[in-house]
MOPAC internal coordinates of N, CA, C and O (Angstrom, degrees):
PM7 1SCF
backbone

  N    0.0000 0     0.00 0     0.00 0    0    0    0
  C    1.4463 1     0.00 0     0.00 0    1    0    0
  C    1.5375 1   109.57 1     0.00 0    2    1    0
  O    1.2310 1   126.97 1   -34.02 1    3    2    1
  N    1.3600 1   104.20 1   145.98 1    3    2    1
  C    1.5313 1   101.67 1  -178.61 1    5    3    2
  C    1.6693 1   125.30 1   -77.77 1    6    5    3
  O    1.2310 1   122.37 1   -38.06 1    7    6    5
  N    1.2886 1   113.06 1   141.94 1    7    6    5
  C    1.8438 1    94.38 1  -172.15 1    9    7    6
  C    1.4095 1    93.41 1   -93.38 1   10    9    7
  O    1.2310 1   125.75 1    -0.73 1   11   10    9
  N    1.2413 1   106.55 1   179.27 1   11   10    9
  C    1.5287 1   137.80 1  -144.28 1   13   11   10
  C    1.8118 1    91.79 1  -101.44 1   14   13   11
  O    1.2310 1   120.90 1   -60.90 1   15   14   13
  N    1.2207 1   115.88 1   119.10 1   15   14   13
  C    1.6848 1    82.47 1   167.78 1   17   15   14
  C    2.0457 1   110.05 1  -116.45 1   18   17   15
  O    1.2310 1   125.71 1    34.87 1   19   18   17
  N    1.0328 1   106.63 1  -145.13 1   19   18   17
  C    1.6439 1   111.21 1  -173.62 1   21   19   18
  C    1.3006 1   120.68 1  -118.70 1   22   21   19
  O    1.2310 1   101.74 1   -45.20 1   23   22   21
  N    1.3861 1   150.94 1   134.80 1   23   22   21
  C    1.0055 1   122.98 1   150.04 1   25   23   22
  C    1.5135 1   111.65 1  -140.12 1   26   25   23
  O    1.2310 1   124.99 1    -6.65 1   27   26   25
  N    1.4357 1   108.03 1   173.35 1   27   26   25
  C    1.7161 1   109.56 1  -165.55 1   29   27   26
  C    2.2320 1    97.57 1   -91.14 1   30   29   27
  O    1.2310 1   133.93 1   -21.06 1   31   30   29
  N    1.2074 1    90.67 1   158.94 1   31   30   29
  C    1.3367 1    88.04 1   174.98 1   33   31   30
  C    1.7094 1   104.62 1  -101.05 1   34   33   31
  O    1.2310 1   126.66 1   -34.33 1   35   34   33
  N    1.2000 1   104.80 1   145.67 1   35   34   33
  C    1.2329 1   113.76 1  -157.96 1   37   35   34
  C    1.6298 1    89.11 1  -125.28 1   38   37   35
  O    1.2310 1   127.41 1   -47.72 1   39   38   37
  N    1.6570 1   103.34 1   132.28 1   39   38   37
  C    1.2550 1   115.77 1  -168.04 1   41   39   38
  C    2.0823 1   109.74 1   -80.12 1   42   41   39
  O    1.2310 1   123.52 1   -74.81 1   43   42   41
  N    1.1317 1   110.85 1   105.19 1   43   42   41
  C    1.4312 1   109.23 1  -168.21 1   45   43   42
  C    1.5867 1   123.28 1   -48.77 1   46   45   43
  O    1.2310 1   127.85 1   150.90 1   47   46   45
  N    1.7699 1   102.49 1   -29.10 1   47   46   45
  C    1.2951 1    98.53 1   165.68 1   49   47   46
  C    1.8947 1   129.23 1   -82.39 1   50   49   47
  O    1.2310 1   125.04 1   150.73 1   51   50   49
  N    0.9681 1   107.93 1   -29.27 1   51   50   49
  C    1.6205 1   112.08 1  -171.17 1   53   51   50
  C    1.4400 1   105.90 1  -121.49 1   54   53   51
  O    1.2310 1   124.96 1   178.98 1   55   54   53
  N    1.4742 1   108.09 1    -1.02 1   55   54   53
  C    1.6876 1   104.66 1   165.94 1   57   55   54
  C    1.6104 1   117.15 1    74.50 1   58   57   55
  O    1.2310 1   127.41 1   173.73 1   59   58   57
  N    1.5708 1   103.34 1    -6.27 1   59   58   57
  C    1.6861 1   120.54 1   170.66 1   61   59   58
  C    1.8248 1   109.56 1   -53.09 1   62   61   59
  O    1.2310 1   123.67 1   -19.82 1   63   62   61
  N    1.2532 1   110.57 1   160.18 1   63   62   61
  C    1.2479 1   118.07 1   174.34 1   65   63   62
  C    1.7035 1   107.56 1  -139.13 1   66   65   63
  O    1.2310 1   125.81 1   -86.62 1   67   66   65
  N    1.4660 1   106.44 1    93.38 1   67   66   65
  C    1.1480 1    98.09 1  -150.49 1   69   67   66
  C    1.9205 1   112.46 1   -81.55 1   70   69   67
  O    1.2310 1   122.65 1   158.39 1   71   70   69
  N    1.7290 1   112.53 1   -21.61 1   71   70   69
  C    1.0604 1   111.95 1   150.25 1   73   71   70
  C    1.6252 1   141.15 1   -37.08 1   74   73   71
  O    1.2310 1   128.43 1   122.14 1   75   74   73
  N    1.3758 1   101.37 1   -57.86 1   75   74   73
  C    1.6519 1   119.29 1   167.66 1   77   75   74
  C    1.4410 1   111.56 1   -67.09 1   78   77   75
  O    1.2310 1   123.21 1   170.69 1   79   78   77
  N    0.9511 1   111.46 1    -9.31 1   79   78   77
  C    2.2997 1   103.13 1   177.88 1   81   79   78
  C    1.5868 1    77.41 1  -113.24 1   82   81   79
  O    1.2310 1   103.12 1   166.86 1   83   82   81
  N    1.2643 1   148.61 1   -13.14 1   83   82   81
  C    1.5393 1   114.66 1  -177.06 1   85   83   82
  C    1.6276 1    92.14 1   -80.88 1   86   85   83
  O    1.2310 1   119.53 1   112.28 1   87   86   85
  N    1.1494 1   118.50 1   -67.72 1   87   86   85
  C    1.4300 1   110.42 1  -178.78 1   89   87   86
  C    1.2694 1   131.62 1   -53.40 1   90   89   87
  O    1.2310 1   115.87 1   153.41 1   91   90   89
  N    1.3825 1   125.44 1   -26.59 1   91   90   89
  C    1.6549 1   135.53 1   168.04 1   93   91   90
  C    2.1988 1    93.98 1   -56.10 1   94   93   91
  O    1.2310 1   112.97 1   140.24 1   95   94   93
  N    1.2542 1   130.88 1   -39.76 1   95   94   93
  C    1.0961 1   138.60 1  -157.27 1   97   95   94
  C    1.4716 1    96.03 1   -76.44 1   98   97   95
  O    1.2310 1   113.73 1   147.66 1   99   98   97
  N    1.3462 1   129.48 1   -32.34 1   99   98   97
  C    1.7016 1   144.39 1  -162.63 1  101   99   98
  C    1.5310 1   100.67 1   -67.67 1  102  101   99
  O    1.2310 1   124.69 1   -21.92 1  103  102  101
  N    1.6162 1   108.61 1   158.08 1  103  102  101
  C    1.7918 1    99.74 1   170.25 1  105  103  102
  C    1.5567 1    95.95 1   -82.27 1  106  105  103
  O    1.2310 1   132.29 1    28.91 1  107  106  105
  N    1.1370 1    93.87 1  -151.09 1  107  106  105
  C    1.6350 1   114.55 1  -152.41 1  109  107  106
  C    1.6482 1   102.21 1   -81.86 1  110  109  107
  O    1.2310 1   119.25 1   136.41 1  111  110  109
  N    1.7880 1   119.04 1   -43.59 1  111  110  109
  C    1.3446 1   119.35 1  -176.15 1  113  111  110
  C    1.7940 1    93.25 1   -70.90 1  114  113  111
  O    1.2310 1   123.30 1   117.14 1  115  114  113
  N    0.9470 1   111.29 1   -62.86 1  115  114  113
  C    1.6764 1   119.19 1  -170.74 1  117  115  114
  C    1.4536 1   103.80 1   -17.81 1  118  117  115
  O    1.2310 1   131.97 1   110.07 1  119  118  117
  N    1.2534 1    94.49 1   -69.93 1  119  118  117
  C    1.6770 1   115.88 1  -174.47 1  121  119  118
  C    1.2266 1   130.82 1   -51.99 1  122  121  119
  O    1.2310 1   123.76 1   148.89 1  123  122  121
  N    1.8616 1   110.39 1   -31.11 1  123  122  121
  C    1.0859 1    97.26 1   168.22 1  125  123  122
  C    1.1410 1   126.61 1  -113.57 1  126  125  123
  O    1.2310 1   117.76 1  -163.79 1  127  126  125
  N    2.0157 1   121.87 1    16.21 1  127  126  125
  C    1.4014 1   132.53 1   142.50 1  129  127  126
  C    1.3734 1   111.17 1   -50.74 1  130  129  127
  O    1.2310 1   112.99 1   138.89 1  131  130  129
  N    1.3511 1   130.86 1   -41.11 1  131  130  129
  C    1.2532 1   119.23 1  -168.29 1  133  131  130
  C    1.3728 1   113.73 1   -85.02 1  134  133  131
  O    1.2310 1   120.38 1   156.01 1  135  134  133
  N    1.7135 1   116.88 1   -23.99 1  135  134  133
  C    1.0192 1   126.83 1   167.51 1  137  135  134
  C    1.5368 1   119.24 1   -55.05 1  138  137  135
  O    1.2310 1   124.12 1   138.23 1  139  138  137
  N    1.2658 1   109.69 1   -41.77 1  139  138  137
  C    1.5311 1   102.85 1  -177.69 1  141  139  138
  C    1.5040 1   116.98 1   -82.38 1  142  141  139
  O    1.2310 1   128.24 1   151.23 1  143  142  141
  N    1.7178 1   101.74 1   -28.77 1  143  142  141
  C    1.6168 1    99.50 1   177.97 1  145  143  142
  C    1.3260 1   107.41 1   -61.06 1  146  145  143
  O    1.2310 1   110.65 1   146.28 1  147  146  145
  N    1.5060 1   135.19 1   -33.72 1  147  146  145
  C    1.4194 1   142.51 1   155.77 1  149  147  146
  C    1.7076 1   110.92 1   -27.34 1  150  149  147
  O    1.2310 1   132.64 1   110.88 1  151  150  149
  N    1.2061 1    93.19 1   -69.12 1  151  150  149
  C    1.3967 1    97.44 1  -177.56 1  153  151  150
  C    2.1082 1   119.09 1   -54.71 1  154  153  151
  O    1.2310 1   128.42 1   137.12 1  155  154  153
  N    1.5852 1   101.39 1   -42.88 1  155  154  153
  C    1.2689 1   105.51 1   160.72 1  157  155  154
  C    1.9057 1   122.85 1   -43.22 1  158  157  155
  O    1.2310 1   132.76 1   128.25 1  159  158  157
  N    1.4678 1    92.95 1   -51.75 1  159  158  157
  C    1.3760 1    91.91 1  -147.29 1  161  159  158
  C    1.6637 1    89.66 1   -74.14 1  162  161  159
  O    1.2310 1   109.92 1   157.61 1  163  162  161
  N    1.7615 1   136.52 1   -22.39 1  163  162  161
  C    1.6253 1   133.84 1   156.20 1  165  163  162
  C    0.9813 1    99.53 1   -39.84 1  166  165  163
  O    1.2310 1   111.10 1   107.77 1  167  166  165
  N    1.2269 1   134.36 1   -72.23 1  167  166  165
  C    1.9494 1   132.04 1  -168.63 1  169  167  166
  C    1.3942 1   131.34 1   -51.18 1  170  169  167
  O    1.2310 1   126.15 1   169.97 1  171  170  169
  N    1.9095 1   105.78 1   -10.03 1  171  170  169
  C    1.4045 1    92.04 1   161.06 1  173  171  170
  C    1.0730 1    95.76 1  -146.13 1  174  173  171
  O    1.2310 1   115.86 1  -121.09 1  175  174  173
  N    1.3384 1   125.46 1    58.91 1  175  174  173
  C    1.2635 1   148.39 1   103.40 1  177  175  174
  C    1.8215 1    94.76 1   106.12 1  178  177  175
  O    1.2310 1   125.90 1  -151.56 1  179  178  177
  N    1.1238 1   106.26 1    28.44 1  179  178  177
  C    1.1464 1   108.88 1   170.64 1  181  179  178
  C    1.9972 1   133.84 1   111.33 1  182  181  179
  O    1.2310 1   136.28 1   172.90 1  183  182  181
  N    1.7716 1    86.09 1    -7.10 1  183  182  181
  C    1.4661 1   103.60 1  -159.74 1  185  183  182
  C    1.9625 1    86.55 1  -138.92 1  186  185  183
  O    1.2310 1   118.56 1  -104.43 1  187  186  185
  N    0.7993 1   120.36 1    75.57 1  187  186  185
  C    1.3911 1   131.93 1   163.14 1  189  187  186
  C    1.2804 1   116.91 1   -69.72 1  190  189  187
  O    1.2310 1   103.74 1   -44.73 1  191  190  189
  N    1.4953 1   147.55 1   135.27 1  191  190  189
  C    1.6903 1   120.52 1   176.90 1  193  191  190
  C    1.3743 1   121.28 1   -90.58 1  194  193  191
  O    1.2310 1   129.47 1    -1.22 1  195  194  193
  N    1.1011 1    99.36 1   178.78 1  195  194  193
  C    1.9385 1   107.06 1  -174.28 1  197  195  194
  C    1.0857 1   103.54 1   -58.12 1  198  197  195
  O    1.2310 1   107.47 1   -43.63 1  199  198  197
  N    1.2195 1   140.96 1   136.37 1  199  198  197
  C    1.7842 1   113.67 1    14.90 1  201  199  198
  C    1.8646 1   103.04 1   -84.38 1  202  201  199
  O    1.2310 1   116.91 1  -176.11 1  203  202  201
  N    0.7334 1   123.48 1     3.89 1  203  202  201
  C    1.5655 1   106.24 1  -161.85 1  205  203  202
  C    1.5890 1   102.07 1   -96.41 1  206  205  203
  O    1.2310 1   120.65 1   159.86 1  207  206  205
  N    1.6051 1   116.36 1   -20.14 1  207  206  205
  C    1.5232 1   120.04 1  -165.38 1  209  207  206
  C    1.5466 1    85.94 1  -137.99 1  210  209  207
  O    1.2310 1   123.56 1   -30.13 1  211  210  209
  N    1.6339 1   110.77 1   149.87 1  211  210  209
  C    1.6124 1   119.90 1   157.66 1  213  211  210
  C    1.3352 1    98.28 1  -152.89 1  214  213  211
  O    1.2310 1   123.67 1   -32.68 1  215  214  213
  N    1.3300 1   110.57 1   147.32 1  215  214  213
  C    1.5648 1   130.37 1   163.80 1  217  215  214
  C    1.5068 1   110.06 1   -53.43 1  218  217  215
  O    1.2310 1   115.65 1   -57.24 1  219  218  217
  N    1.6470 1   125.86 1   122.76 1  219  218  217
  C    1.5113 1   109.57 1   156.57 1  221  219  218
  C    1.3841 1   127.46 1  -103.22 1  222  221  219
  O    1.2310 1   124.12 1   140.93 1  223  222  221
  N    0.8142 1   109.70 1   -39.07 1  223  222  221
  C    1.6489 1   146.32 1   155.31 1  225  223  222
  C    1.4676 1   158.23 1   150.33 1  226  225  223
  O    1.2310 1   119.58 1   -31.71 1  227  226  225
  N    1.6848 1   118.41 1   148.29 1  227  226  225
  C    1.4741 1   109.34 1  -168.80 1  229  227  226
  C    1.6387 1    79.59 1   103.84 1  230  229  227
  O    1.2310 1   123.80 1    40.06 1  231  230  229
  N    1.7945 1   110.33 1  -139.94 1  231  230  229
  C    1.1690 1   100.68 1   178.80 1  233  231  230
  C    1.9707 1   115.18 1  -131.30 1  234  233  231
  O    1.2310 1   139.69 1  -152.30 1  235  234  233
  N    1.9978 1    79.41 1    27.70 1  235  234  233
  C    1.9663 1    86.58 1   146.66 1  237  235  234
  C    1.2072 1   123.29 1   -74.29 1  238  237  235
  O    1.2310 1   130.46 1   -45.08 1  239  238  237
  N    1.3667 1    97.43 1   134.92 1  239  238  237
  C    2.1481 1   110.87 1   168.41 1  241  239  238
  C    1.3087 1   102.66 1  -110.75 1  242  241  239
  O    1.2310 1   114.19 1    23.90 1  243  242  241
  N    1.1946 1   128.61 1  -156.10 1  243  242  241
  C    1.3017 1   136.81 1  -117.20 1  245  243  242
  C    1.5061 1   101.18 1  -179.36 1  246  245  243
  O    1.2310 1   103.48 1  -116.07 1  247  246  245
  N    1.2764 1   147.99 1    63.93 1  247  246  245
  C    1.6786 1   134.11 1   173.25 1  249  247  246
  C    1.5844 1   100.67 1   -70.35 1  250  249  247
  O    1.2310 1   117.63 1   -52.17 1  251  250  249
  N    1.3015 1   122.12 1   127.83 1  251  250  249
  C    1.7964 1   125.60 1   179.97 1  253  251  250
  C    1.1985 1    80.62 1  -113.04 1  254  253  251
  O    1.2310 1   134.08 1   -47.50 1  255  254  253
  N    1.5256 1    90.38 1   132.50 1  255  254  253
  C    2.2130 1   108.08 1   168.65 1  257  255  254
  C    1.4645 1    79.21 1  -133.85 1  258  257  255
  O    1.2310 1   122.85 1   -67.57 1  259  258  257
  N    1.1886 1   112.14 1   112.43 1  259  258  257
  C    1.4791 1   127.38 1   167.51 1  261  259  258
  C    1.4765 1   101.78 1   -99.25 1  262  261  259
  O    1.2310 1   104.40 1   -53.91 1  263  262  261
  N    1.6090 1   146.41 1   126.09 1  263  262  261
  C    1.5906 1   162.43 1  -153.04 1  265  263  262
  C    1.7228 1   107.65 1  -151.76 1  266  265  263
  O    1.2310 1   125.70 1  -101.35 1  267  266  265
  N    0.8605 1   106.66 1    78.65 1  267  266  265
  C    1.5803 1   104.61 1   174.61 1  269  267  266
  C    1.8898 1   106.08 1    65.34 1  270  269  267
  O    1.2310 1   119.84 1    35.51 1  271  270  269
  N    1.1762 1   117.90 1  -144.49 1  271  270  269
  C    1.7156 1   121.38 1   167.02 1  273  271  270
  C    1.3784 1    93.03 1   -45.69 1  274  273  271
  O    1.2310 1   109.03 1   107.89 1  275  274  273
  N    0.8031 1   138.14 1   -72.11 1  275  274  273
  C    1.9319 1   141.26 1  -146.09 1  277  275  274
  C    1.5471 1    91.26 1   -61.82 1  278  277  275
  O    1.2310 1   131.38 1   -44.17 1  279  278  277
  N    1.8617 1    95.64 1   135.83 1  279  278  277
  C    1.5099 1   119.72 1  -174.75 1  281  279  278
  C    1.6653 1    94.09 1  -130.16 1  282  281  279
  O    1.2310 1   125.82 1   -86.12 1  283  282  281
  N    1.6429 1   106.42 1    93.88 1  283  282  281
  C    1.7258 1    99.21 1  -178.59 1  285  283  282
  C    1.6189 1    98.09 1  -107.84 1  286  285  283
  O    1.2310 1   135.17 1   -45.54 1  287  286  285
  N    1.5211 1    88.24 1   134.46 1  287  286  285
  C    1.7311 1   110.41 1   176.67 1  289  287  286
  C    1.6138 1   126.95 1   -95.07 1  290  289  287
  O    1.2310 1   112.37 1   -91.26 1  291  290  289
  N    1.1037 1   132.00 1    88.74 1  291  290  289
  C    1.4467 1   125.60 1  -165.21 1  293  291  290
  C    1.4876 1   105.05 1  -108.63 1  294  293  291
  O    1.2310 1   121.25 1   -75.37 1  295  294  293
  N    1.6192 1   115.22 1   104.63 1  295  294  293
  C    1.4505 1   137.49 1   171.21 1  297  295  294
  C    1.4574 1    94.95 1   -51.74 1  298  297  295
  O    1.2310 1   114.69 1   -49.02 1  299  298  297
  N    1.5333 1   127.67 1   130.98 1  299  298  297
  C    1.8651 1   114.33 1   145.58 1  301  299  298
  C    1.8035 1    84.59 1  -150.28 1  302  301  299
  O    1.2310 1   126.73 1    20.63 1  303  302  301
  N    1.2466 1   104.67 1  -159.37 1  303  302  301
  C    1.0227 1   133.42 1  -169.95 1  305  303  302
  C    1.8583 1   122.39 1  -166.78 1  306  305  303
  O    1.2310 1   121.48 1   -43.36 1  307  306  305
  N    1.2100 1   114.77 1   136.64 1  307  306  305
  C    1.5027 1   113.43 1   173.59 1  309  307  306
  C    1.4084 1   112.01 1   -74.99 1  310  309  307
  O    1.2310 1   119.52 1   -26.29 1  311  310  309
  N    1.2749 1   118.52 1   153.71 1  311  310  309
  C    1.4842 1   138.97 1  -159.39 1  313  311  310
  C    0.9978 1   134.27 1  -134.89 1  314  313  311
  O    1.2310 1   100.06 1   -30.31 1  315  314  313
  N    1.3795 1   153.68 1   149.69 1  315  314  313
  C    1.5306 1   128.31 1   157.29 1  317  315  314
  C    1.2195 1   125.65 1     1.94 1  318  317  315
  O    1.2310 1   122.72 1   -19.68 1  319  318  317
  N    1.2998 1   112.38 1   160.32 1  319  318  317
  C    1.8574 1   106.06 1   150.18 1  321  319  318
  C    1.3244 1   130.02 1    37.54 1  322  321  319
  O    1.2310 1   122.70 1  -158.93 1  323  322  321
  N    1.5602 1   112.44 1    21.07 1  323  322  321
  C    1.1251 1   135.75 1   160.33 1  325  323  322
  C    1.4281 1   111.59 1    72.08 1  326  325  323
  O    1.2310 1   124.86 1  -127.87 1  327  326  325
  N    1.4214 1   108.27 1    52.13 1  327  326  325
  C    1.7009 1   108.64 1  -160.55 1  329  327  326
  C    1.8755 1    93.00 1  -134.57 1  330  329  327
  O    1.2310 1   135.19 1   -53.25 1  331  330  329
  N    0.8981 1    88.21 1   126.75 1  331  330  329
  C    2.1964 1   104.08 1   179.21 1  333  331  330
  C    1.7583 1    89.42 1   -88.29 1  334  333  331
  O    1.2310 1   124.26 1   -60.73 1  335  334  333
  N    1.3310 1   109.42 1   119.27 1  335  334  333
  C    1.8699 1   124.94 1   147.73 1  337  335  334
  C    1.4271 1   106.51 1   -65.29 1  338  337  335
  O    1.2310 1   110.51 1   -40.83 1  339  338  337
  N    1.2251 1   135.44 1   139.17 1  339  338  337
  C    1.2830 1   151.12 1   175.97 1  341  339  338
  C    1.7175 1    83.47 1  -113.90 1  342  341  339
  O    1.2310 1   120.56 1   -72.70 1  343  342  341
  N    1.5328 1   116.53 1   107.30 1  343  342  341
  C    1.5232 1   133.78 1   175.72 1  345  343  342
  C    1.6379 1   106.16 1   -79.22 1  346  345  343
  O    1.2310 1   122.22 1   114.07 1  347  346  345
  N    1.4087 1   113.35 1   -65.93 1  347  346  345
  C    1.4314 1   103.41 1  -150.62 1  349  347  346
  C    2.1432 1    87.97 1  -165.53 1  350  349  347
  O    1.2310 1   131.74 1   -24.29 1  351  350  349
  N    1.4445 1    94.94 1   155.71 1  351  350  349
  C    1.6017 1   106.12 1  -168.40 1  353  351  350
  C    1.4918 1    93.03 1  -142.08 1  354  353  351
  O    1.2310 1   125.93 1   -38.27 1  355  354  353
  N    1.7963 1   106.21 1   141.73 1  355  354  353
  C    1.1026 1   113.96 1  -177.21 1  357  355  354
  C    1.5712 1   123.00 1  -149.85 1  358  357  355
  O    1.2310 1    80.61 1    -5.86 1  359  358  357
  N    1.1574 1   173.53 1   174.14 1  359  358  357
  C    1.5749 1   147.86 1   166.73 1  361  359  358
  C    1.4994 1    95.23 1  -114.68 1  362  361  359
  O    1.2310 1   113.23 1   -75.87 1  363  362  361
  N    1.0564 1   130.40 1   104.13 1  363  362  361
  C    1.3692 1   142.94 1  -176.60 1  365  363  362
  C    1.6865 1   103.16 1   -52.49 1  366  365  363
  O    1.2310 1   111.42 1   -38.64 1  367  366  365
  N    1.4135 1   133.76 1   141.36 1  367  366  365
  C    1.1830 1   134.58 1  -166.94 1  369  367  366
  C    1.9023 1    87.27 1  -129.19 1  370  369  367
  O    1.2310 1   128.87 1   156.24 1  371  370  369
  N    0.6983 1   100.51 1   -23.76 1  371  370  369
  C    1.9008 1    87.26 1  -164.53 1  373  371  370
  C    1.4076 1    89.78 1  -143.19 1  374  373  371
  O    1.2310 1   135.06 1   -20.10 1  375  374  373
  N    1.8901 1    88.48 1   159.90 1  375  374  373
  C    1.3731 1   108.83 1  -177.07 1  377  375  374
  C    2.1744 1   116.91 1   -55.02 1  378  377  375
  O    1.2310 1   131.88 1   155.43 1  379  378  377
  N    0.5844 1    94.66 1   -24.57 1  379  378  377
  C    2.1658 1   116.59 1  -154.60 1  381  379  378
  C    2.0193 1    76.30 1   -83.55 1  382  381  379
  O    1.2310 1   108.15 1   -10.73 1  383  382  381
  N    1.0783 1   139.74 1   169.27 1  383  382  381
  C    1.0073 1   164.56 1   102.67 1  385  383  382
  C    1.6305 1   126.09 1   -43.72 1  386  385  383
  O    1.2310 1   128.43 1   -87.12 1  387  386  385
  N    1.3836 1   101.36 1    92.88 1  387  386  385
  C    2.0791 1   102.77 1  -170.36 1  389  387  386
  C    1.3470 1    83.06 1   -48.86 1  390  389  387
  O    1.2310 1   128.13 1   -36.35 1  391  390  389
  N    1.8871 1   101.95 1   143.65 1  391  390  389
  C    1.4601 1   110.58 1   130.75 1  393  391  390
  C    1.0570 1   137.55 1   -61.62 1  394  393  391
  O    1.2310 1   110.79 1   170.32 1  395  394  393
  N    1.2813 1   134.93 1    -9.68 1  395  394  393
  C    1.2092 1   133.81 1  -176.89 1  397  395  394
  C    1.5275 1   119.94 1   -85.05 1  398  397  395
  O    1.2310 1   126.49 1   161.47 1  399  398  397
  N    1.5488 1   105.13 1   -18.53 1  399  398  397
  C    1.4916 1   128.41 1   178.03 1  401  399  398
  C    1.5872 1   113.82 1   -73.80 1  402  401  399
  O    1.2310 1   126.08 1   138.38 1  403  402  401
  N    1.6265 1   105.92 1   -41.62 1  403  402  401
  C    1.0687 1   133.60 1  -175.11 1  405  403  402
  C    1.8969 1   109.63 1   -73.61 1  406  405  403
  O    1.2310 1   124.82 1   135.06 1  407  406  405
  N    0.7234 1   108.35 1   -44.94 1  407  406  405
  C    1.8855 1   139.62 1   166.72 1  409  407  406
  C    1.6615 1    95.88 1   -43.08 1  410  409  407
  O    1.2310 1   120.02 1   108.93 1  411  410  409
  N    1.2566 1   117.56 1   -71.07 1  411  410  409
  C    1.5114 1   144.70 1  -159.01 1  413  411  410
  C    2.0604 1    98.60 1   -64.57 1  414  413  411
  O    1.2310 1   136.41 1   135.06 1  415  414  413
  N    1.1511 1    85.84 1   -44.94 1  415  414  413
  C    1.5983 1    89.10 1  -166.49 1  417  415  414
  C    1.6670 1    97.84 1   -80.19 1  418  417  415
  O    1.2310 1   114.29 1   136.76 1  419  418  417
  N    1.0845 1   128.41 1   -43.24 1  419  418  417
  C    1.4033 1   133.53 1   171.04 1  421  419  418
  C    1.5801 1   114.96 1   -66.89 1  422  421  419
  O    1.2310 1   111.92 1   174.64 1  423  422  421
  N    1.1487 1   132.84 1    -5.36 1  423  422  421
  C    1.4965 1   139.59 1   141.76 1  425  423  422
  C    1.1131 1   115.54 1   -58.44 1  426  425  423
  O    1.2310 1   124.86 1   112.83 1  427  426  425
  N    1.4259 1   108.27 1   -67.17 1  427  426  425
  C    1.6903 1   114.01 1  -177.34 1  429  427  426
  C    1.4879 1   107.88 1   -49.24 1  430  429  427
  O    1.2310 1   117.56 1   122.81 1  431  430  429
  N    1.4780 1   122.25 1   -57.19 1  431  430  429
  C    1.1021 1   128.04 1  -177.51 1  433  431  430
  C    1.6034 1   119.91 1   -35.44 1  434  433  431
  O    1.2310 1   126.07 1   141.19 1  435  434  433
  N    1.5092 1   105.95 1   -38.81 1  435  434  433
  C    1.6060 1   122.16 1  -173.25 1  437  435  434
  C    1.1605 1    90.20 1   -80.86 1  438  437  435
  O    1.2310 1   114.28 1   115.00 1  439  438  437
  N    1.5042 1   128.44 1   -65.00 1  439  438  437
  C    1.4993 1   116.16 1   177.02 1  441  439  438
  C    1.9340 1   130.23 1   -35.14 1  442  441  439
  O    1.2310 1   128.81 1   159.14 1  443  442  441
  N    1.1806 1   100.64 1   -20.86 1  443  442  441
  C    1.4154 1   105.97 1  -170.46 1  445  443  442
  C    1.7255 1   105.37 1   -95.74 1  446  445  443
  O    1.2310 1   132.73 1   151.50 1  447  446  445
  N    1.2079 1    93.01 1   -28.50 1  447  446  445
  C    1.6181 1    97.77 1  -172.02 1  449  447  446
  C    1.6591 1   116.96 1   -84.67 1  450  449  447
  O    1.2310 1   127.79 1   170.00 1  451  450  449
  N    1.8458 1   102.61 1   -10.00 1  451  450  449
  C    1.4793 1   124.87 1  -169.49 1  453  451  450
  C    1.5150 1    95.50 1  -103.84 1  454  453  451
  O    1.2310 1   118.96 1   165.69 1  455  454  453
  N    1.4968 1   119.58 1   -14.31 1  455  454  453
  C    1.6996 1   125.45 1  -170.97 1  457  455  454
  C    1.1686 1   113.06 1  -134.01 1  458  457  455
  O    1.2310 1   120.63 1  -131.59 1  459  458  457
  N    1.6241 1   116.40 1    48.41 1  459  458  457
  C    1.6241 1   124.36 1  -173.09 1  461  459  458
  C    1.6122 1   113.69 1   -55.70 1  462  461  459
  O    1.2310 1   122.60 1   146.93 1  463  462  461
  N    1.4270 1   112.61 1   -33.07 1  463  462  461
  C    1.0149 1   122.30 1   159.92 1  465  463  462
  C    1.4670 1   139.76 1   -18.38 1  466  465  463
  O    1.2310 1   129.24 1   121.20 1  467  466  465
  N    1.3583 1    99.81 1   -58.80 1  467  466  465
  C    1.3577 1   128.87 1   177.36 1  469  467  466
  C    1.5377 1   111.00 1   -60.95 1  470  469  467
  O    1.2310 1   117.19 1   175.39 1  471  470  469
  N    1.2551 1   122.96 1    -4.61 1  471  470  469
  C    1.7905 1   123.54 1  -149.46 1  473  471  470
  C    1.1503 1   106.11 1  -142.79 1  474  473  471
  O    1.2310 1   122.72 1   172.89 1  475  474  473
  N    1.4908 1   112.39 1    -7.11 1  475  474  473
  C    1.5426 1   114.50 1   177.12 1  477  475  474
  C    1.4958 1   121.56 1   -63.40 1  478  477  475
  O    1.2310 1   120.10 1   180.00 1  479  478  477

């Protein structure tokens, strides 16, 4: 069976990847908690259960890499061809989920689905 792999969403206008510079920005432990929860959330194919994955909505999820104080939020979604979008990254400050975070990741999402291209 084929495995699942990852990829970053890549912003169609400026070619940014705004997932991969949030975590390239992290120290060294940060980076590579989120790195492996990455790697987790490929291995089951995209839908891991709570606590590590939650539904937000439509067909954004939610990967939680909780690291000491730090609460990091990584928007993606499953895809074609068995490939997870990494949408949007954030360090959660409060209990509630900002809308504005939520807003951000559902842009990208439209962007990706308007730039299939990009993902082939």
């Amino acid at each position: 069976m084929l495995e699942y792999k990852v990829k970053f969403y890549k912003d169609s206008q400026n070619g940014k990847e705004p997932v991969l510079e949030y975590i390239e920005k992290l120290d060294h432990k940060n980076k590579a908690k989120i790195l492996k929860y990455v790697e987790f959330l490929r291995k089951n194919n995209g839908y891991p259960d709570e606590p590590y994955s939650k539904h937000i909505k439509g067909k954004i999820r939610e990967l939680r890499v909780d690291f000491s104080i730090n609460h990091h939020r990584i928007f993606y979604f499953s895809f074609i061809n068995r490939t997870i979008i990494l949408l949007h990254a954030f360090l959660k400050k409060t209990d509630k989920t900002p809308n504005n975070e939520i807003i951000k990741a559902m842009e990208n999402y439209k962007d990706v689905i308007d730039n299939l291209r990009l993902y082939e």
